[in-house]
FIKOL-771743 format. One line per 2 residues: their letters; for each residue x, y, z of N, C-alpha, C, O. Coordinates in steps of 0.001 Angstrom, whole numbers, plus 524288, in hexadecimal, padded with zeros to 5 digits. Last residue first. Layout:
a) X:Y:Z:X:Y:Z:X:Y:Z:X:Y:Z; ...;
***
This chain:
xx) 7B4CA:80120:846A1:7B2B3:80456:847D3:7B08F:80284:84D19:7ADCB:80572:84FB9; 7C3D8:7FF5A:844E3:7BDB3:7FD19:845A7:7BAA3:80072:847A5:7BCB8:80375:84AC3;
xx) 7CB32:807E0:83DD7:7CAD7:805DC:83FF4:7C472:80277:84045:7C120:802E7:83CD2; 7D094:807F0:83103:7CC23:80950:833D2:7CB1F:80500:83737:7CA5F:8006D:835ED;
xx) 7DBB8:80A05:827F5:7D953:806CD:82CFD:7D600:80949:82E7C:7D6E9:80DFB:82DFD; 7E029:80A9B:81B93:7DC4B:80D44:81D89:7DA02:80925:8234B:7D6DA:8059E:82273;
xx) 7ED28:80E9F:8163D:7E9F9:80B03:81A95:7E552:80E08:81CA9:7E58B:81257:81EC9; 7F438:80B84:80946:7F1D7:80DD8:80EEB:7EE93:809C9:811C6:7ED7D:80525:81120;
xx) 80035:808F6:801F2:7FC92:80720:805CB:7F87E:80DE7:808E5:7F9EB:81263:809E2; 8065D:805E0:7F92B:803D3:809A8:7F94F:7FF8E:80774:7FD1C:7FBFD:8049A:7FB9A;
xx) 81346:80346:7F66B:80F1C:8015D:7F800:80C63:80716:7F97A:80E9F:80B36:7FA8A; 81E89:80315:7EF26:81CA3:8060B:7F27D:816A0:80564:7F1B6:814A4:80688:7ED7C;
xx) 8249A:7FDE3:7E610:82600:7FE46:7EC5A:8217E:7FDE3:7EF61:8202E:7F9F4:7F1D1; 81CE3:7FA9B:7DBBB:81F2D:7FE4A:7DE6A:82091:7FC69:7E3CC:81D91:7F953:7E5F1;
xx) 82359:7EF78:7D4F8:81E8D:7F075:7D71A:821AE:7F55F:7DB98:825EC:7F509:7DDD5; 827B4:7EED6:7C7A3:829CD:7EF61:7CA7C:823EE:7F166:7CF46:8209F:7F461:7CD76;
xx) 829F1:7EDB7:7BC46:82652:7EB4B:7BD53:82650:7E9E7:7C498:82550:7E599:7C67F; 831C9:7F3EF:7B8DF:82CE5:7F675:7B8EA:827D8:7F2D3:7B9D8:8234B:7F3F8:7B8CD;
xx) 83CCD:7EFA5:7BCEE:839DF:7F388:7BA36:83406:7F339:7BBBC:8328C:7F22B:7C030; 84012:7E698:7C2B1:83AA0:7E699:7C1A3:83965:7EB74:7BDB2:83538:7EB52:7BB51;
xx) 84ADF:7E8D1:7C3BD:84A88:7E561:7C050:843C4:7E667:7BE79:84284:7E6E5:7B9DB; 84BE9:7E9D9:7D007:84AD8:7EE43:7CBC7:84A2B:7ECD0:7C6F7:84829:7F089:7C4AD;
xx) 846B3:7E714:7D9A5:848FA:7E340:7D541:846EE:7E9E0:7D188:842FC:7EC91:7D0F9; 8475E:7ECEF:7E10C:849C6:7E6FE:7E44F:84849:7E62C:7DE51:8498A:7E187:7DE37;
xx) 842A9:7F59F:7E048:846C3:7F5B7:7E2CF:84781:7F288:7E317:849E1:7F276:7E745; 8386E:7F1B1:7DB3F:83CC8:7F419:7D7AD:8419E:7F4DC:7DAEC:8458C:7F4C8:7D825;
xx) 82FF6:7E692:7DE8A:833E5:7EC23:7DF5C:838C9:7ED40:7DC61:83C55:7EA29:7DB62; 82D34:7DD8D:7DE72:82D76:7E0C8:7DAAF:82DFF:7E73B:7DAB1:82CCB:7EAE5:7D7D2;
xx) 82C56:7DB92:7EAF2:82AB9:7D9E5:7E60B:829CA:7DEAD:7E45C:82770:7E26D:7E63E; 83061:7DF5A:7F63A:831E5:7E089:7F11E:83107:7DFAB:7ECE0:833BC:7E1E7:7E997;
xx) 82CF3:7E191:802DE:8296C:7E064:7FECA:82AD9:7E39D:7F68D:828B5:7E6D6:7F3B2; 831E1:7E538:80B4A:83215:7E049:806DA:82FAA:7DF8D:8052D:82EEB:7DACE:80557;
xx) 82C42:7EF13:80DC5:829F6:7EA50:8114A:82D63:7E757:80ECF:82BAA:7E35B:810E2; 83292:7F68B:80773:834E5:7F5DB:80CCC:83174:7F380:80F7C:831D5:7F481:8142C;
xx) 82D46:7F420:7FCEE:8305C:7F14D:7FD83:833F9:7F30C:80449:837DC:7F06A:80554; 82357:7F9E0:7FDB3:8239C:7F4E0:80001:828A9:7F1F1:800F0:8292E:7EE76:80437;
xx) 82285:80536:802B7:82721:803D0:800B9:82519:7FE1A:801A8:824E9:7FCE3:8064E; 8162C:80B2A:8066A:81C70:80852:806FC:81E14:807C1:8033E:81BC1:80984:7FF6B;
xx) 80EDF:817D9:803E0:81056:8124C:80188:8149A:81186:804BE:81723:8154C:80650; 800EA:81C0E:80956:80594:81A73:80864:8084D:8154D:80562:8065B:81100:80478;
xx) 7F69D:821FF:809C3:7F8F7:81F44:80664:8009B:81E53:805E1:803D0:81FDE:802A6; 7F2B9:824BB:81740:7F3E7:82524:81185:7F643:8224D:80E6F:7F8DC:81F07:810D0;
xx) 7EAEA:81C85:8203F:7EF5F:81CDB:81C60:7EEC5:82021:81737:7EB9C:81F20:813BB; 7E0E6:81D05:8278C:7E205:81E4F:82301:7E620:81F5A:8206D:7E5D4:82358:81DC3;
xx) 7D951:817B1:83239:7DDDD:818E7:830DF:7E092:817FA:829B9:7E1B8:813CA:827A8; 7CCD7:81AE3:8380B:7D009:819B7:833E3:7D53C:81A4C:832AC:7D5FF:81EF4:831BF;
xx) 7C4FB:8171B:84232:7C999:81A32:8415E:7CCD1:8175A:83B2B:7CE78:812DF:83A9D; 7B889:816DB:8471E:7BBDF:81462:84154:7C007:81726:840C2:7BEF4:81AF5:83E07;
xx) 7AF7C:81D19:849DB:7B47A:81886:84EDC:7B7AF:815CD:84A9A:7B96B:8118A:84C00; 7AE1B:825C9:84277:7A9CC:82044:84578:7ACF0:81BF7:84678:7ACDF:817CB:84413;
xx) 7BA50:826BD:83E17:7B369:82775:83D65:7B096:8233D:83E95:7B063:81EC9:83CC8; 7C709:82B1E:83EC1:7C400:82776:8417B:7BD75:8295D:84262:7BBD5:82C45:845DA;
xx) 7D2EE:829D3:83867:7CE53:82DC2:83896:7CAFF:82A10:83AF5:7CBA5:82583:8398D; 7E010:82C7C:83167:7DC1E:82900:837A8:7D729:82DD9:837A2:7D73C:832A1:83729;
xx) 7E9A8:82BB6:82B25:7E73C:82E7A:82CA0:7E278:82AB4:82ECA:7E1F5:82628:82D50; 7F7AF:82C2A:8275B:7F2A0:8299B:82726:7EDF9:82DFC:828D5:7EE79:832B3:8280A;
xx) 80414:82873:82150:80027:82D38:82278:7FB5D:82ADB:8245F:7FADF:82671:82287; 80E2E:820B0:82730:809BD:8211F:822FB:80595:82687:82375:804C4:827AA:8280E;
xx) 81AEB:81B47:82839:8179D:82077:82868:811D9:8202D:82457:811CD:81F92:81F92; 820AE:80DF2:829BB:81DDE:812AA:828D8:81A97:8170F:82A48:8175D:81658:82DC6;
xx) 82873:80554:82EF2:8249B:808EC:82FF9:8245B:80D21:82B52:82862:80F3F:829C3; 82766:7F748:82A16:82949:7FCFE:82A6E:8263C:7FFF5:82CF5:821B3:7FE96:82DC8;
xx) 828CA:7E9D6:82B30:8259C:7EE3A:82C7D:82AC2:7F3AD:82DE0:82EC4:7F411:83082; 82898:7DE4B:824A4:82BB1:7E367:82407:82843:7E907:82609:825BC:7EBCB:82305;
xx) 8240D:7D6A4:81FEF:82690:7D3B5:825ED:82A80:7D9A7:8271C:82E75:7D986:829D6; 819E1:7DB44:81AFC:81C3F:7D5BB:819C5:81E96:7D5E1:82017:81BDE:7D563:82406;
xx) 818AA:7E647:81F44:816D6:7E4BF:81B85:8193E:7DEE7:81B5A:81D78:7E094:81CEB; 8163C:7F034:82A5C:81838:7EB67:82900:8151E:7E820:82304:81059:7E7B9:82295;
xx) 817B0:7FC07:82D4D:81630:7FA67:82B65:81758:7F392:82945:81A50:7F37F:8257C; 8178F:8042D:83880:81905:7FF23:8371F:8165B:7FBDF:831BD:8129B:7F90F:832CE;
xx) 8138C:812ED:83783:81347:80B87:838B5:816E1:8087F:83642:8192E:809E9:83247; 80E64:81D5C:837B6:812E1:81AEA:83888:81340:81629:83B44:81346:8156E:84005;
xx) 804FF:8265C:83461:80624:82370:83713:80C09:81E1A:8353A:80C30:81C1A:830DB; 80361:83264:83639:807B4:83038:83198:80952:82C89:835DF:80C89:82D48:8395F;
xx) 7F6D4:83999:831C9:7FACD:836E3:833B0:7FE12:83370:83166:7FD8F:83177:82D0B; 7F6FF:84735:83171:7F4B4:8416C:82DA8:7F90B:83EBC:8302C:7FD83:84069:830C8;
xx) 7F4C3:85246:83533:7EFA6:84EC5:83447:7F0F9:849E2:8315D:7ED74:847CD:82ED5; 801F1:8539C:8359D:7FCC4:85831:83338:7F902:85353:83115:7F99C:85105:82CE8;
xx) 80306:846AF:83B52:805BF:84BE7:838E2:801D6:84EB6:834BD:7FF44:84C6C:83161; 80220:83F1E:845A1:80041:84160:84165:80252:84879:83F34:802A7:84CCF:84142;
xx) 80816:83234:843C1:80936:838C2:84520:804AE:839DB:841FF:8031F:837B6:83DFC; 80A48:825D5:84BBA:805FD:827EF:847C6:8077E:82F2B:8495B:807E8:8310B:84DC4;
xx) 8125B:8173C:8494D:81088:81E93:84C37:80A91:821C4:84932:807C7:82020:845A3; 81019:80E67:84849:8124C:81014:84C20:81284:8158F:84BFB:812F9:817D6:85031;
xx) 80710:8068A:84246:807B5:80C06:843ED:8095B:80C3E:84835:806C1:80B20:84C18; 8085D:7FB84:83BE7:806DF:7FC2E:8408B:809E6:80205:84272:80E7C:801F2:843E3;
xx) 8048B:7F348:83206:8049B:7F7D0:832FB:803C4:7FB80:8389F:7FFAC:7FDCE:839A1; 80563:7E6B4:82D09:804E7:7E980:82E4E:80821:7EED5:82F99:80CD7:7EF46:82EC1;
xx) 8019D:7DB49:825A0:805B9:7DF90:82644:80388:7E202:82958:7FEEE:7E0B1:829CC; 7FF91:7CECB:824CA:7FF09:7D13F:82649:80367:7D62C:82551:80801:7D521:82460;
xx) 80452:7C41A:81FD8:7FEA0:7C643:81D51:7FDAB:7CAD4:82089:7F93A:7CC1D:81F37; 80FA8:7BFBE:81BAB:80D29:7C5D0:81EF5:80886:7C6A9:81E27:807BC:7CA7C:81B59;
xx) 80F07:7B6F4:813B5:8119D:7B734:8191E:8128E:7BBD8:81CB5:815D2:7BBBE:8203D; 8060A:7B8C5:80EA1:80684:7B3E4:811E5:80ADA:7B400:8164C:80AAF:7B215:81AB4;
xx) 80872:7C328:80895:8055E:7C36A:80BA1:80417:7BDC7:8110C:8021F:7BE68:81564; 81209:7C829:80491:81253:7C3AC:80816:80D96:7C214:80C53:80DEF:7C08E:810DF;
xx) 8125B:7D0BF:8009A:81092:7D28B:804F9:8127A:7CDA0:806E9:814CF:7CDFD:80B1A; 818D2:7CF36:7F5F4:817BD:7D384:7F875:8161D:7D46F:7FE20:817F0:7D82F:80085;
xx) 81CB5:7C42C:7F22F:82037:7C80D:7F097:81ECD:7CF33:7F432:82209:7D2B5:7F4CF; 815C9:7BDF0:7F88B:81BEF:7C020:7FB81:81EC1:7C27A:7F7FC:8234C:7C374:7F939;
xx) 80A99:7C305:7F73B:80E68:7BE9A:7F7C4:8132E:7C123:7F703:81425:7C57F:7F539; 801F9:7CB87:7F5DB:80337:7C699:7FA5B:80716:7C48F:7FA30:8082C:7C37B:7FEBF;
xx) 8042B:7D05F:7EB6A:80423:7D1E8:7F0E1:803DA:7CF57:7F5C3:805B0:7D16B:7F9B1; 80152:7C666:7E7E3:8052D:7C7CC:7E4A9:806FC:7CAEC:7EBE2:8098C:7C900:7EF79;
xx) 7F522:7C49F:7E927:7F885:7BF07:7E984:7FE0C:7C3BB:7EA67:7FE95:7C45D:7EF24; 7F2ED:7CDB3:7E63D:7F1E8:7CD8E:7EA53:7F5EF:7C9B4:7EC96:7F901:7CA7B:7F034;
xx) 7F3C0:7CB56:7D95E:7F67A:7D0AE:7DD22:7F657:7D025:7E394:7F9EB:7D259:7E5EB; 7EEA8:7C3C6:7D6E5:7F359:7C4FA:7D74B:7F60F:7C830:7DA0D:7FA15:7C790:7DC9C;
xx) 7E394:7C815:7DAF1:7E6DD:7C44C:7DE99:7EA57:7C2D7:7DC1E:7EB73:7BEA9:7DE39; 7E34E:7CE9F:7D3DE:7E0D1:7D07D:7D86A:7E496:7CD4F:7DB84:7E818:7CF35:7DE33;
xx) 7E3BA:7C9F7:7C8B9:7E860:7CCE8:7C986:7E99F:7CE8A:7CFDE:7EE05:7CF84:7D18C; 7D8D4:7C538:7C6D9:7DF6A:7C2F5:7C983:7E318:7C5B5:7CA4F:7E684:7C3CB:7CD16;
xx) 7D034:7CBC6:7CBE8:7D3DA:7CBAE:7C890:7D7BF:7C96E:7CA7B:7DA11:7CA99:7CE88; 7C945:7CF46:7D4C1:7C7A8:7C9FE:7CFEE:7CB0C:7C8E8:7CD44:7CA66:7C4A7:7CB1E;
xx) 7CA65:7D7E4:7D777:7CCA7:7D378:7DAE4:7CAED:7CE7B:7D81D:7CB94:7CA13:7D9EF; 7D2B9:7E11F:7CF85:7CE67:7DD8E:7D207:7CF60:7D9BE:7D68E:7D388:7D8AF:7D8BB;
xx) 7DBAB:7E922:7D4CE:7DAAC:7E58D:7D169:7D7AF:7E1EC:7D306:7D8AC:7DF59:7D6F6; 7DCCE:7EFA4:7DD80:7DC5C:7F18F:7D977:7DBB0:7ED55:7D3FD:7DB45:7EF22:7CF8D;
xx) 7DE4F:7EB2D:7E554:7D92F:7ED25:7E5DE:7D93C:7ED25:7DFCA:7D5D7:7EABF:7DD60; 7E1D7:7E0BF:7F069:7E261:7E30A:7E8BF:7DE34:7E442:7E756:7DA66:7E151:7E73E;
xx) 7E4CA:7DCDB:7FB6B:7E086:7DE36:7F774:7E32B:7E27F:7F47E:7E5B9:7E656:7F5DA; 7E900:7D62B:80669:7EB06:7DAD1:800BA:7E7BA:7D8E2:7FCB1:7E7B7:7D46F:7FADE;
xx) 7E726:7CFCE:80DE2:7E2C9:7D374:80CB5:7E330:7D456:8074D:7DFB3:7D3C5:8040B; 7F109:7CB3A:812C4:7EE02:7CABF:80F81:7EA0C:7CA72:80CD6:7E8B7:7C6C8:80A06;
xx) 7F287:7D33B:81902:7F63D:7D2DC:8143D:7F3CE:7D155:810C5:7F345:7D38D:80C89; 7ED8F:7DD2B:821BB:7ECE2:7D5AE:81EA9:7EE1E:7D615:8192B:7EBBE:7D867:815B0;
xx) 7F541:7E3C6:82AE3:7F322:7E2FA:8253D:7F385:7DC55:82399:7F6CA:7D8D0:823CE; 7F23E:7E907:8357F:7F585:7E4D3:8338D:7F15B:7E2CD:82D8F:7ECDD:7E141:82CD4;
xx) 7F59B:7F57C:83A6D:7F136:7F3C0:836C9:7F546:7EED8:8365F:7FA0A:7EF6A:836AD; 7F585:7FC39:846EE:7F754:7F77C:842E7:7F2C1:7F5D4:8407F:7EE55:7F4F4:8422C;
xx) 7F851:80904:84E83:7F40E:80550:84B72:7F63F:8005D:847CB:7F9F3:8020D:8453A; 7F8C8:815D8:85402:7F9A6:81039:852CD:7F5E8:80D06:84FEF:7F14D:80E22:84F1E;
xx) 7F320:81D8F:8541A:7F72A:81ED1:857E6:7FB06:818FF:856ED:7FF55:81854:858F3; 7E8BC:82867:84FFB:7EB7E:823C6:84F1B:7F0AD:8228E:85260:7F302:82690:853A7;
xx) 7DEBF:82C92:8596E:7E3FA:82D3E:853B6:7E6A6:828D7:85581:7E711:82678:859AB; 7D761:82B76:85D0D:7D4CC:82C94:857F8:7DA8A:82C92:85592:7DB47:82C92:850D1;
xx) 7DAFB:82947:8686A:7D62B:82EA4:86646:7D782:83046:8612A:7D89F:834D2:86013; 7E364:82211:86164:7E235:8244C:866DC:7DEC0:82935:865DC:7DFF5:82C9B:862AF;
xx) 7E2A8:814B2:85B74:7E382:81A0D:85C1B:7E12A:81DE0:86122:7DDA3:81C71:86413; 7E8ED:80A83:85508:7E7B4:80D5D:858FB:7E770:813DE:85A05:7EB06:81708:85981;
xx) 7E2F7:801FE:84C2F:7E4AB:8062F:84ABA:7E3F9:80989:85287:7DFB3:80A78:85487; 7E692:7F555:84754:7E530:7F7B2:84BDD:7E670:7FED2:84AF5:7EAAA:80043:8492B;
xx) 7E1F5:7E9F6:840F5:7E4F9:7EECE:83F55:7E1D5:7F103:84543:7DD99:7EFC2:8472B; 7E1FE:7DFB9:837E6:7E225:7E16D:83BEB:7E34F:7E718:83B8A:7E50F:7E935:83798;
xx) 7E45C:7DF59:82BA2:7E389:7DADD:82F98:7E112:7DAE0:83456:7DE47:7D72F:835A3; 7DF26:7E638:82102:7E24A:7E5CC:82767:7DFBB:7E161:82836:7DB77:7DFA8:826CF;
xx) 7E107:7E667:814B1:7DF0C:7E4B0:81837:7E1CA:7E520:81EBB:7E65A:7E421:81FDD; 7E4B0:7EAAA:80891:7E764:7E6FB:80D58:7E2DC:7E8C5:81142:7E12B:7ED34:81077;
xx) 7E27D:7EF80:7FA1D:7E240:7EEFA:8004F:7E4EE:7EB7A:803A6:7E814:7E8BE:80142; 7E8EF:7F57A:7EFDE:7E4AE:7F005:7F301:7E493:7F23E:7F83C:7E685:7F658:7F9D2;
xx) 7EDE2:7F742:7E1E3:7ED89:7F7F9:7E62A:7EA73:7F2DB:7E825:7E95E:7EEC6:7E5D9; 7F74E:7F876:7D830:7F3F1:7F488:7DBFB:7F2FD:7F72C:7DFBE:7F689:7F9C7:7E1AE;
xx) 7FCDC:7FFD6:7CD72:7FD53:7FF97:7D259:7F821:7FACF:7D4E4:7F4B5:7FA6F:7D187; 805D9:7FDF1:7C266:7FFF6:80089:7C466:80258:7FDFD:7CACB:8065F:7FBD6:7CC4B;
xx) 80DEA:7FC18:7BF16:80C13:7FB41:7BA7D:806AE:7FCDE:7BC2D:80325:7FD54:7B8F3; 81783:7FDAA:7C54F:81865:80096:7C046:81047:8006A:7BB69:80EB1:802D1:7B78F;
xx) 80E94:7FC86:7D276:81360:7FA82:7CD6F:81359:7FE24:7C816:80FA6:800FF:7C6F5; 80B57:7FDEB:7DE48:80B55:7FF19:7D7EC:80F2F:7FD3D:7D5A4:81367:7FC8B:7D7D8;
xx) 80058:7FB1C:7E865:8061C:7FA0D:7E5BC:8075B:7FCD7:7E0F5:8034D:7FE9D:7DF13; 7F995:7FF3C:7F40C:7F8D2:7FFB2:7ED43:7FF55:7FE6D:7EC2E:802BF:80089:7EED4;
xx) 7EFE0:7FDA6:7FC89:7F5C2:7FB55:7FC09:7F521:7FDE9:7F5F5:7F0E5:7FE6A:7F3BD; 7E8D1:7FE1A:8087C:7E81F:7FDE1:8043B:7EF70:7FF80:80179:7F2D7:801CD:803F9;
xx) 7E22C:7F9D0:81359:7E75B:7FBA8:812A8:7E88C:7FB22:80AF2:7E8FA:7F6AC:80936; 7D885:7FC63:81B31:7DA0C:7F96C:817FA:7DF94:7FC0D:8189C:7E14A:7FEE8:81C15;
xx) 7CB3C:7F973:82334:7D07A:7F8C4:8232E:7D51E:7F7FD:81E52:7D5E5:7F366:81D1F; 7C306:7F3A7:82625:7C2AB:7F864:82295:7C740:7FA9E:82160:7C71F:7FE21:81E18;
xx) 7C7FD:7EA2C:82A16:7C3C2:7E9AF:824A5:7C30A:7EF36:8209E:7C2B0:7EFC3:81BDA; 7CA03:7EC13:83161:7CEC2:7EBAA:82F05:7CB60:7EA0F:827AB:7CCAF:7E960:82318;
xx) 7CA60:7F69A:83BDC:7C748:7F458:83926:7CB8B:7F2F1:8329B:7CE61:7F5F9:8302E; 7D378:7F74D:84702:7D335:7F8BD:840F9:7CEA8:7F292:83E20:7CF21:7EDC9:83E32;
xx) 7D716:7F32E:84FF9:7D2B4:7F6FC:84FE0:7CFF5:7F978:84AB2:7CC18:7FC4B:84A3B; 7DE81:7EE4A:85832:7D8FA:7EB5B:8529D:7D66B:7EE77:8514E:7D1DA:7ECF8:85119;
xx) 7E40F:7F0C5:85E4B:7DD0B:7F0FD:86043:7DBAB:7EDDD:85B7A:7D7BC:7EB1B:85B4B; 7EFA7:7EDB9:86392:7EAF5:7E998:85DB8:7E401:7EBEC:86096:7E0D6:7E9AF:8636E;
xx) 7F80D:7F7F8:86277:7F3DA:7F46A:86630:7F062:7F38D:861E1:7EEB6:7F654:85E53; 804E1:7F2B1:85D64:80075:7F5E1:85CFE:7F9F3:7F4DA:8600D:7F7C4:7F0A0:85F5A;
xx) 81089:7F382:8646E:80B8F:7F09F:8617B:80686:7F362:86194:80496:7F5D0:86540; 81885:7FD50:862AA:8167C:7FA20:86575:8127F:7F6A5:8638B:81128:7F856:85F3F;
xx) 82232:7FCDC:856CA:81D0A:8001B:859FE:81B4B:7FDA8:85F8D:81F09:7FAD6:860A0; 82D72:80233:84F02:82B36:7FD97:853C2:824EC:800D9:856FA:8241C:8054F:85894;
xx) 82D11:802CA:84108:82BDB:80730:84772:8294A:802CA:84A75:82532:8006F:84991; 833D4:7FDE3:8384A:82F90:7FEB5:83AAC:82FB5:80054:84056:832DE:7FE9D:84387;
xx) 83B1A:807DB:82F67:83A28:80340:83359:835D1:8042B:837B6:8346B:80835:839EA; 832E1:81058:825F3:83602:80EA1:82A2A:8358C:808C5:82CEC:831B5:805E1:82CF7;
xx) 82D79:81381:8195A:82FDC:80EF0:81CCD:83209:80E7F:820D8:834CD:80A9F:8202B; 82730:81D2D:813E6:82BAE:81BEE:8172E:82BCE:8177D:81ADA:82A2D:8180E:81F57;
xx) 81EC3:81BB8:80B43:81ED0:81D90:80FD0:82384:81B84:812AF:822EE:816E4:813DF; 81A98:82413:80034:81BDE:81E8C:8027F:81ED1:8212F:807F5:82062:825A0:808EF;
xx) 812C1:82A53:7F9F6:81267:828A4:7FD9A:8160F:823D8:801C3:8143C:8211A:80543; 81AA4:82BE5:7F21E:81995:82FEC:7F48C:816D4:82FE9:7FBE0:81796:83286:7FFD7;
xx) 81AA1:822EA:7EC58:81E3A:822E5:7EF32:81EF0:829C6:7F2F5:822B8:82B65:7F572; 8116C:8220B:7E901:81333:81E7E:7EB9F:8163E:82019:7EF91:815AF:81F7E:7F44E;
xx) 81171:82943:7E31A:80D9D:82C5E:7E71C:8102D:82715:7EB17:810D6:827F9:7EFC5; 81946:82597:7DA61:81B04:82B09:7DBC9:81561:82B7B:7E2EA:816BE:82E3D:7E69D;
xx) 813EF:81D0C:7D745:817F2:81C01:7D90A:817F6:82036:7DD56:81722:81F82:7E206; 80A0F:8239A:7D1C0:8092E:81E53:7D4ED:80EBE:81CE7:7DAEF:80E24:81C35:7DFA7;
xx) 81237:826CF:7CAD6:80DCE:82AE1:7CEA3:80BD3:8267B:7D256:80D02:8274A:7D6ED; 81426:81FCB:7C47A:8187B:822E2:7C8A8:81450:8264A:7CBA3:815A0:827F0:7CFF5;
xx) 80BC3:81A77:7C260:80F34:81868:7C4E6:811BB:81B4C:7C77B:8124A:81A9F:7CC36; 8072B:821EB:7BAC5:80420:8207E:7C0D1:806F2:81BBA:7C2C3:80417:8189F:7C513;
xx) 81059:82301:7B32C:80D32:82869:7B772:80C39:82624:7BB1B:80ECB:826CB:7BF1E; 80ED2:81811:7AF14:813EB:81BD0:7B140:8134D:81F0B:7B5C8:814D2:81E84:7BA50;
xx) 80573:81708:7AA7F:80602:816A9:7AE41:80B7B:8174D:7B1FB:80BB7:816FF:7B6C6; 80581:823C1:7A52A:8013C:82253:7A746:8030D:81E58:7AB24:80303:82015:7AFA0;
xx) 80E02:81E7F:79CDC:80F64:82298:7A00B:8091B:823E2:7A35C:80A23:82894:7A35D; 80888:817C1:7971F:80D20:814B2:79A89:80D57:8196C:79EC9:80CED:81878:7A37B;
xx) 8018D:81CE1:7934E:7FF7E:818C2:79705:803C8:81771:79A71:80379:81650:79F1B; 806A9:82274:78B1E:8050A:825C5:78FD3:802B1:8210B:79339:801D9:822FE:7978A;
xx) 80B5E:81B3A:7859C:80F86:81E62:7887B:80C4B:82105:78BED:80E5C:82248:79015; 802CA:81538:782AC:805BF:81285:78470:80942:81556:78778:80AC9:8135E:78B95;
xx) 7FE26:81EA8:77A80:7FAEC:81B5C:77F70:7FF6E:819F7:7841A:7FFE0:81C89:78824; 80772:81EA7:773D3:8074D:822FE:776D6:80291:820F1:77C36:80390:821B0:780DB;
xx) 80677:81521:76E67:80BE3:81538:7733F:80904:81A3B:773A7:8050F:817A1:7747D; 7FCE9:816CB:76A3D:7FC40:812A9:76C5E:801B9:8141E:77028:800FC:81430:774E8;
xx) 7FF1B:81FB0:76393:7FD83:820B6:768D1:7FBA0:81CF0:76C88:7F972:81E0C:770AC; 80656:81ADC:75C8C:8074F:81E45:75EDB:80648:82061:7654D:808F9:821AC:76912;
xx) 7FF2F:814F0:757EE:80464:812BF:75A85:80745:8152A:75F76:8093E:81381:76385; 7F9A1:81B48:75338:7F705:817D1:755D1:7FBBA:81601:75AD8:7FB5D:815F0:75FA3;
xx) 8006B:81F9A:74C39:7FF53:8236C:74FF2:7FBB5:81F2F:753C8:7FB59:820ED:7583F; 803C8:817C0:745AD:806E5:819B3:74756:80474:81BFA:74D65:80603:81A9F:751BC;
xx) 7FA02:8161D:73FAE:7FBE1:811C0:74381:7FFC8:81453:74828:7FF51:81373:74CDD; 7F947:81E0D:73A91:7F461:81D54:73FD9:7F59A:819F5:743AF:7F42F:819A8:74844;
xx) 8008C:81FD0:73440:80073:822F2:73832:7FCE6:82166:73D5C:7FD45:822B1:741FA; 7FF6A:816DB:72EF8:80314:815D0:7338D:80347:81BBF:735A1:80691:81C72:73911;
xx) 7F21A:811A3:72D92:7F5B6:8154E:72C0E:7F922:81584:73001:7F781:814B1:73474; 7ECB5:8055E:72BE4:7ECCE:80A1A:72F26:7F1A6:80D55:72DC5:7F588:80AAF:72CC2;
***
């Protein structure tokens, strides 16, 4: 073969390689960049009264959906409620607790035939992340609710391992044929203000680039029982 052909073969074999790398570069920091557009302010947790247990949230149709990322792509899945009470007064929202089954956490994005399915799951259970044996439960219990120009900005307790904050979340509630829905926008935490530091870049900088993002990507879709 002639060394121009080899040459230019060579050539656009690293030119492939420079636009792939920069491809996933992009949808990392753009990934990163909406992350952190959405992330949502941490406060100490807001004392409430107890929440009245009607039980009123259908927990089958019920979800809470999660996405992580790292330098190298992103996971997503689901979680499951345990329980969950949503109270409200002629149709608006005024209170409510979702208690999340830890160990529900479902991995969507990679088969469920594939070992990698219950690595990841195993991995997210155990005490480098959720500790699912010794918290199989979290929860979420709304101490205020505003509504500002049509969308609400409900404000809770959020508890993850043995560490509950309050947060601000946007949402929105709609109720068809005696079924009231409650609809989270897409928000992210900070996992590392639950403790939750595996492989965080603020607590070992050493990781370079094999480093798992902070910032969790949760919503919540509750519907009550019909």
């Amino acid at each position: 073969m002639p060394w121009k052909i080899i040459l230019k073969t060579i050539n656009l074999n690293k030119m492939k390689k420079i636009i792939l790398s920069l491809v996933v570069v992009a949808t990392v920091l753009t990934a990163c960049k909406e992350n952190k557009k959405d992330k949502v302010e941490v406060k100490e947790a807001v004392q409430v009264a107890k929440v009245a247990s009607t039980n009123n949230v259908d927990v089958a149709s019920s979800t809470i959906t999660w996405l992580g990322s790292k330098p190298t792509g992103t996971h997503n899945g689901d979680i499951m409620l345990k329980e969950g009470s949503l109270v409200l007064d002629n149709g608006s929202l005024t209170g409510g607790e979702f208690v999340i089954d830890m160990t529900s956490i479902n991995v969507l994005d990679i088969p469920a035939d594939n070992e990698g399915n219950g690595k990841l799951k195993g991995h997210l259970s155990s005490p480098d992340f959720f500790d699912v044996a010794a918290f199989p439960t979290s929860k979420f219990v709304i101490t205020s609710v505003e509504n500002k120009e049509g969308k609400l900005h409900v404000t809770g307790n959020l508890t993850l391992k043995e560490t509950t904050k309050s947060i601000t979340i946007a949402a929105a509630i709609a109720t068809v044929d005696n079924v009231t829905t409650f609809t989270s926008e897409k928000f992210s935490v900070d996992r590392t203000d639950f403790g939750i530091t595996y492989s965080s870049k603020k607590f070992d900088a050493a990781l370079k680039d094999k480093f798992i993002n902070d910032l969790m990507e949760i919503s919540f879709v509750v519907k009550t029982k019909a």
